[in-house]
MARSE-488872 format. One line per field, with one value per residue: residue number from 1; x, y, z of N, C-alpha, C in turn; residue in one letter. Coordinates in nm, 3 decimals. Example, Ala and Ser with C-alpha at 12.3 -4.5 7.8 and 13.67 -1.06 7.14 Angstrom:
BEGIN
pos	1;2
n.c1	1.319;1.285
n.c2	-0.569;-0.225
n.c3	0.780;0.708
ca.c1	1.230;1.367
ca.c2	-0.450;-0.106
ca.c3	0.780;0.714
c.c1	1.320;1.290
c.c2	-0.330;0.003
c.c3	0.780;0.787
code	A;S
This chain:
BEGIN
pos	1;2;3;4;5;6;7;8;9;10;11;12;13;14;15;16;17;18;19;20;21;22;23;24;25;26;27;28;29;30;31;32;33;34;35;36;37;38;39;40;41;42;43;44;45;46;47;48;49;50;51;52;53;54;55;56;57;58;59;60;61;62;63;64;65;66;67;68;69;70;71;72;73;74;75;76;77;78;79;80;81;82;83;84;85;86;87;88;89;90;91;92;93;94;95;96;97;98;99;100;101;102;103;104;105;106;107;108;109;110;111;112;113;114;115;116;117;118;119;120;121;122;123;124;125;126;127;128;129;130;131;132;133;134;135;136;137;138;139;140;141;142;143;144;145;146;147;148;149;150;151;152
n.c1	-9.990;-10.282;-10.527;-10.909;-11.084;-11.337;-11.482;-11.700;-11.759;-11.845;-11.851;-11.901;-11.843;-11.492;-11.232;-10.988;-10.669;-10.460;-10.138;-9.950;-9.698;-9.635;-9.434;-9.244;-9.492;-9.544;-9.675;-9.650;-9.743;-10.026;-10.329;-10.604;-10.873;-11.149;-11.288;-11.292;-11.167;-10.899;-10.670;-10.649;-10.514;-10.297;-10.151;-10.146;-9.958;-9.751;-9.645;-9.558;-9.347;-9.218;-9.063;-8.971;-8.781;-8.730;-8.776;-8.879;-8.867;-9.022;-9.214;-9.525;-9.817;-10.105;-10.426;-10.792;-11.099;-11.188;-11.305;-11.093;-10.891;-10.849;-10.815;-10.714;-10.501;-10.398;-10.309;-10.101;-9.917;-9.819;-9.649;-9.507;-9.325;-9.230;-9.367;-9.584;-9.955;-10.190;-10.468;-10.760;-11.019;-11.376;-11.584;-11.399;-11.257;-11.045;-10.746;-10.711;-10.651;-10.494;-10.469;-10.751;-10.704;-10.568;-10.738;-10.943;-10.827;-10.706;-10.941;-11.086;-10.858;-10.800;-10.995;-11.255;-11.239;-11.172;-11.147;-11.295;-11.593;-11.738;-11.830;-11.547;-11.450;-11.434;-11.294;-10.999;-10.969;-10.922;-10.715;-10.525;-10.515;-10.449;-10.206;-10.038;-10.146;-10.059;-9.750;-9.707;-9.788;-9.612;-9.360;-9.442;-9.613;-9.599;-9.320;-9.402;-9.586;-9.989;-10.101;-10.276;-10.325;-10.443;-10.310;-10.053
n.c2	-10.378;-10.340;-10.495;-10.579;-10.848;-11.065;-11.289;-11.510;-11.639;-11.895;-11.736;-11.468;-11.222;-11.204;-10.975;-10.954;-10.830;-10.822;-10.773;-10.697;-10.747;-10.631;-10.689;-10.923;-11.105;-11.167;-11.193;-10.951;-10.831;-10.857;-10.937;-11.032;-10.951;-10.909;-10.675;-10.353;-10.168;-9.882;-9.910;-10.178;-10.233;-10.025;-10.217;-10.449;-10.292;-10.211;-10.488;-10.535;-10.333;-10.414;-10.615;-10.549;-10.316;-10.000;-9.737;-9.648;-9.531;-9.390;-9.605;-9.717;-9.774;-9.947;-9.922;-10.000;-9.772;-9.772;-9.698;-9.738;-9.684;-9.451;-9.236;-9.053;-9.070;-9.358;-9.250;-9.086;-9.241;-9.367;-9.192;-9.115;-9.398;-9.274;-9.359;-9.369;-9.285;-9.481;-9.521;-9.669;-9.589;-9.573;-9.848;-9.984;-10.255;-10.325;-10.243;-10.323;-10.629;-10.782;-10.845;-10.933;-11.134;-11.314;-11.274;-11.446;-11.665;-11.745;-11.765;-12.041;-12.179;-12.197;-12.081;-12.209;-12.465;-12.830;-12.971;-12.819;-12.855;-12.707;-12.309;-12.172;-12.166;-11.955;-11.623;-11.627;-11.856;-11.856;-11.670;-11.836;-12.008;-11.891;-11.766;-12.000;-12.035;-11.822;-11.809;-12.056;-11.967;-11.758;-11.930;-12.127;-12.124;-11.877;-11.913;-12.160;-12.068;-12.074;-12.294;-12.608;-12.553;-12.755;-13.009;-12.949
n.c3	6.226;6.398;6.593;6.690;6.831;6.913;7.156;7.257;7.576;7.878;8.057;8.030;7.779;7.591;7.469;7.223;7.175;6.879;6.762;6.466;6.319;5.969;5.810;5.840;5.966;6.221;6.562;6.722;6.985;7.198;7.343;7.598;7.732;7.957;7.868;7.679;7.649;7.615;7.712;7.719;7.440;7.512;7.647;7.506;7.337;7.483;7.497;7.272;7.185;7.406;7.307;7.063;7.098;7.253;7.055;6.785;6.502;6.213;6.203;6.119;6.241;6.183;6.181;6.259;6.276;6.516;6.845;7.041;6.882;6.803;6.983;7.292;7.465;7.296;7.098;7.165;7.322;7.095;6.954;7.205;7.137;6.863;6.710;6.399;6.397;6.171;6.003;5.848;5.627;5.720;5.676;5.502;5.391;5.288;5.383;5.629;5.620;5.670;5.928;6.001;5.830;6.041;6.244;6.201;6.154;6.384;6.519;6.386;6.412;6.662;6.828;6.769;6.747;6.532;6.789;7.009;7.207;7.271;7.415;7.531;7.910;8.057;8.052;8.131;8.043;7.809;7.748;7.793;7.636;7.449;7.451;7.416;7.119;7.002;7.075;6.871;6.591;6.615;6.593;6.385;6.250;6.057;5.994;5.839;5.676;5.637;5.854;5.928;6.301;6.456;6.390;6.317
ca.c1	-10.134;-10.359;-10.750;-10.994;-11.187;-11.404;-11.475;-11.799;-11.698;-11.944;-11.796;-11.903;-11.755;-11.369;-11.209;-10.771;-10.622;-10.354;-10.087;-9.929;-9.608;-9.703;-9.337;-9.260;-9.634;-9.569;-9.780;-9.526;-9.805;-10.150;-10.403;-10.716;-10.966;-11.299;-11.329;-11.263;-11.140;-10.799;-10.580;-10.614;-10.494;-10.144;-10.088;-10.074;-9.861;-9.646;-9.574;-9.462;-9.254;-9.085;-9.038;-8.916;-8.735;-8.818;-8.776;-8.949;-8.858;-9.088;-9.298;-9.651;-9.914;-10.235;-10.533;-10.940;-11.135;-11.199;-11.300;-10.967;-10.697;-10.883;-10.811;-10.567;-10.431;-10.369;-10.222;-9.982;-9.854;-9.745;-9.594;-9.380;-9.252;-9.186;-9.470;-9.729;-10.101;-10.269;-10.627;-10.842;-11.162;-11.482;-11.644;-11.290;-11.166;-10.875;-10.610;-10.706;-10.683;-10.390;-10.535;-10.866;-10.694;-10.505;-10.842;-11.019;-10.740;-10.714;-11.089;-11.116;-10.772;-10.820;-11.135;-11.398;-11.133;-11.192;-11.150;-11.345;-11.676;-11.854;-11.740;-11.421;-11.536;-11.344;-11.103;-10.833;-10.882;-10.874;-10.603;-10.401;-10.485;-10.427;-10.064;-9.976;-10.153;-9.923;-9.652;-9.730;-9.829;-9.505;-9.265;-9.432;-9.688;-9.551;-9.212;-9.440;-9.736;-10.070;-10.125;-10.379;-10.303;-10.472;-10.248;-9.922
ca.c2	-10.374;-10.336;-10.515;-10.633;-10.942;-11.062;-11.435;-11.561;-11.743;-11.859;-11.578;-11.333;-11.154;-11.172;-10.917;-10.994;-10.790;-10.860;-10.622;-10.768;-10.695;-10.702;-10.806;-11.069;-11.150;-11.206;-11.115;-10.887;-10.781;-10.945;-10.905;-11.083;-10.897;-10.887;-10.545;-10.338;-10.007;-9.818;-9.967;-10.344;-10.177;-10.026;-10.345;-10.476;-10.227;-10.273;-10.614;-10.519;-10.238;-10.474;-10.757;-10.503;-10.184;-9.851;-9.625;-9.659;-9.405;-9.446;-9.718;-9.694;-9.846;-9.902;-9.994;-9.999;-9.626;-9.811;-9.579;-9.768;-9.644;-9.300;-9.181;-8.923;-9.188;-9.436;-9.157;-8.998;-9.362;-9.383;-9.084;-9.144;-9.444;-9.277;-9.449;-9.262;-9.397;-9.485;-9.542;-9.702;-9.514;-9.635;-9.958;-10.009;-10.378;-10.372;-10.192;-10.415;-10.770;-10.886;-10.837;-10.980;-11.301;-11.360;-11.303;-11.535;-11.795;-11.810;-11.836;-12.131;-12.291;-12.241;-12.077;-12.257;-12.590;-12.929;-13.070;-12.759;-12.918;-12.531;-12.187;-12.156;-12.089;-11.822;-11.522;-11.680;-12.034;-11.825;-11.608;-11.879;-12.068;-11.788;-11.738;-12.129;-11.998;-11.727;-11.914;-12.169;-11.905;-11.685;-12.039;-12.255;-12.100;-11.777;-12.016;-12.282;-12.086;-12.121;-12.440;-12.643;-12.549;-12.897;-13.113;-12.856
ca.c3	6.220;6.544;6.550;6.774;6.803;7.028;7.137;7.349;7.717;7.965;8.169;7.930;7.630;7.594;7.357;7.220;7.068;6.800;6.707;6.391;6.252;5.845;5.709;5.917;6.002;6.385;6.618;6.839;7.133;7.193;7.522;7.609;7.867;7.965;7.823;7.522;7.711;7.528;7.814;7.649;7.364;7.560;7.720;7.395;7.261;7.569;7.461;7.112;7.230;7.440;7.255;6.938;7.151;7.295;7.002;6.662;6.391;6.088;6.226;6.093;6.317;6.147;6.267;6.220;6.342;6.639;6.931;7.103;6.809;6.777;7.152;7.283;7.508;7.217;7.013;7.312;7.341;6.986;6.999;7.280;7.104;6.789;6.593;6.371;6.382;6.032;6.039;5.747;5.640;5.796;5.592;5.418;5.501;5.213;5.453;5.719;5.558;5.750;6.036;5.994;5.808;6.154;6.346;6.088;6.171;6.524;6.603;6.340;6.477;6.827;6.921;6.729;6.639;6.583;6.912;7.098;7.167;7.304;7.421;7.645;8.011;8.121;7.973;8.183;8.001;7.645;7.732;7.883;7.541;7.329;7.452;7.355;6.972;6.939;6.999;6.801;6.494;6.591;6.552;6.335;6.163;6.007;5.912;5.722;5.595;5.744;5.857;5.998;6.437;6.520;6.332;6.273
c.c1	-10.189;-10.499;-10.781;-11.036;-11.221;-11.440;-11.573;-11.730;-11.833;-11.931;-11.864;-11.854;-11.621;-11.332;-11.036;-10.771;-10.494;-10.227;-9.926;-9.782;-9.587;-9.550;-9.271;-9.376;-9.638;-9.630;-9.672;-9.610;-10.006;-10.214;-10.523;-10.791;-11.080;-11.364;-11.257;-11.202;-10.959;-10.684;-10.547;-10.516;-10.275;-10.088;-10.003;-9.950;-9.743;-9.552;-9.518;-9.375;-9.116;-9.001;-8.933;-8.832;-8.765;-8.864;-8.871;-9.001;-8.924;-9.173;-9.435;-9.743;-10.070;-10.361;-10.691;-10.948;-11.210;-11.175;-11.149;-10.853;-10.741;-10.831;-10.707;-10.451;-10.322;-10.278;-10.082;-9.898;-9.795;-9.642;-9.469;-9.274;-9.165;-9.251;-9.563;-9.892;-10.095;-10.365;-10.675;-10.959;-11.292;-11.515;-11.533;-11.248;-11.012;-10.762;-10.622;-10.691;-10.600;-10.432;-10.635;-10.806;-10.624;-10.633;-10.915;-10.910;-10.717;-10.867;-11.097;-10.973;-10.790;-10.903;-11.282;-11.287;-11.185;-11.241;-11.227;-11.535;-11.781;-11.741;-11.688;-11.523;-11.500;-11.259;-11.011;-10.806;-10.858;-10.787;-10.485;-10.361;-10.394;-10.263;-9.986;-10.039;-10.076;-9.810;-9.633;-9.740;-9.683;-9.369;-9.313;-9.549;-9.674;-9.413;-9.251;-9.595;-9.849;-10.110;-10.224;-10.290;-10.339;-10.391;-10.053;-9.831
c.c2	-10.407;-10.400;-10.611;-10.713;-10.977;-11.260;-11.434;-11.664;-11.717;-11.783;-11.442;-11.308;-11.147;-11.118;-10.939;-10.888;-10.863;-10.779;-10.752;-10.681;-10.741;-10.785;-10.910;-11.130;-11.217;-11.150;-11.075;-10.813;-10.836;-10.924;-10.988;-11.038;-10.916;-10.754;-10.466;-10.194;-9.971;-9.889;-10.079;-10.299;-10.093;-10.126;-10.406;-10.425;-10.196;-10.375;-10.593;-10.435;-10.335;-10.605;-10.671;-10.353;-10.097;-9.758;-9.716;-9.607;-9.513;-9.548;-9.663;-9.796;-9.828;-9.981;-9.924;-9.828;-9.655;-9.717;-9.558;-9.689;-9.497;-9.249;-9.165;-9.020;-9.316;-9.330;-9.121;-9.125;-9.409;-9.296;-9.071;-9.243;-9.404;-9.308;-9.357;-9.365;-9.412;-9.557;-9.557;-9.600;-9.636;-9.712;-10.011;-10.140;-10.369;-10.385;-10.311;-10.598;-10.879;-10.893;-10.897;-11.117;-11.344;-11.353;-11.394;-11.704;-11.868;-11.826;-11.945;-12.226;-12.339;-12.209;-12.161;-12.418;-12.718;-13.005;-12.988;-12.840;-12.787;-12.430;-12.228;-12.119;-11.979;-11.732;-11.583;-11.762;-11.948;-11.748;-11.681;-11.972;-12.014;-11.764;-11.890;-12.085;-11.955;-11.761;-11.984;-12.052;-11.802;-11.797;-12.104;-12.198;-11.969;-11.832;-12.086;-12.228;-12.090;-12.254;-12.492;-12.648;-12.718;-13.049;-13.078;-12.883
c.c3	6.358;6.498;6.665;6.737;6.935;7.047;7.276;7.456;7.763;8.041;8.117;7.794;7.651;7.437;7.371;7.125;6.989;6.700;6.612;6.339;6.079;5.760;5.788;5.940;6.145;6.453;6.770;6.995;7.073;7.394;7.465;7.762;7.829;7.907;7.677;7.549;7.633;7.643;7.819;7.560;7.407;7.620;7.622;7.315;7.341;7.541;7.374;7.140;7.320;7.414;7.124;7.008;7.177;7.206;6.857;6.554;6.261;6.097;6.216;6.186;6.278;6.219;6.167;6.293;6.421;6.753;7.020;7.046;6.766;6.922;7.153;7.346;7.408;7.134;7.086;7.297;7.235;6.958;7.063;7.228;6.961;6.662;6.576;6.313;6.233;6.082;5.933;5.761;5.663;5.688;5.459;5.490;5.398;5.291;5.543;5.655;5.623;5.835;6.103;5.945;5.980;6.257;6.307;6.153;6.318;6.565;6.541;6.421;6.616;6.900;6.883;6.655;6.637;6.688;7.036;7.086;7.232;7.355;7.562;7.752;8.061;8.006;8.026;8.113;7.866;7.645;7.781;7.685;7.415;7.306;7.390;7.155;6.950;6.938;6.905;6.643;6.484;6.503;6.452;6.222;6.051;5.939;5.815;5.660;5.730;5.775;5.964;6.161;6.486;6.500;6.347;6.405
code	X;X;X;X;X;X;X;X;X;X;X;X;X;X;X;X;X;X;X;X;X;X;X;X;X;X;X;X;X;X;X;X;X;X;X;X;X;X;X;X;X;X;X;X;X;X;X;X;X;X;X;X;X;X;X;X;X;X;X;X;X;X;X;X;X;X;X;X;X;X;X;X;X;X;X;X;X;X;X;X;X;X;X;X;X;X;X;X;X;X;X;X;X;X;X;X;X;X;X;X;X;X;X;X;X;X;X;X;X;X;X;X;X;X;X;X;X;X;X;X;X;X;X;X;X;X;X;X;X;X;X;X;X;X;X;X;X;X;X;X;X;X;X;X;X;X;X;X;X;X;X;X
């Protein structure tokens, strides 16, 4: 599963993506930029490619009808690996649910948490944070459930 979210910095707008692998529930490629352009989007899918291998017979990659996972670019790039898009219909959240609970979870654990007392200042500080989440959600939180990040 592929999805966007977006998270307020005094810098601006920072958008992550999260590219989810649904039977394990790890998050195998992830980006955080200042922008929302189809090229966040292969970075990400860079990471999962190389974290999970080059090839990828039968691998479904679904996503929202996000201008990002509609594009020839985004398509060509699945393609090459072997992977065929799937795309929800517009105002459908069902398909997406994994997706959205993992964006639902990291803004309450670590972008909006306890101990944050306003918005991150930078994309650098939330993408530097973001990479200690995913860890933390690849090892410890996908092993034991969801669990409270602030305490876990």
């Amino acid at each position: 599963m592929t999805d966007l979210t977006f998270v307020a910095t005094w810098a601006g707008v920072a958008f992550v993506c999260f590219i989810i692998d649904a039977f394990s529930r790890m998050i195998v490629g992830w980006r955080v930029a200042s922008h929302m352009r189809t090229v966040m989007i292969l970075d990400a899918i860079e990471m999962a490619r190389w974290s999970r291998g080059h090839r990828h017979a039968d691998l479904r990659c679904h996503s929202d009808a996000g201008s990002q996972f509609t594009s020839i670019r985004y398509g060509e790039r699945l393609a090459e690996i072997g992977a065929t898009p799937s795309i929800g219909t517009v105002g459908d959240s069902y398909d997406n649910a994994l997706a959205e609970t993992v964006n639902g979870y990291y803004k309450a654990e670590l972008v909006r948490g306890p101990a944050r007392s306003g918005p991150w200042k930078t994309v650098e500080n939330l993408e530097l944070a973001t990479l200690g989440w995913v860890h933390w959600h690849n090892t410890q939180g996908t092993a034991e459930g969801l669990v409270d990040f602030t305490t876990g």
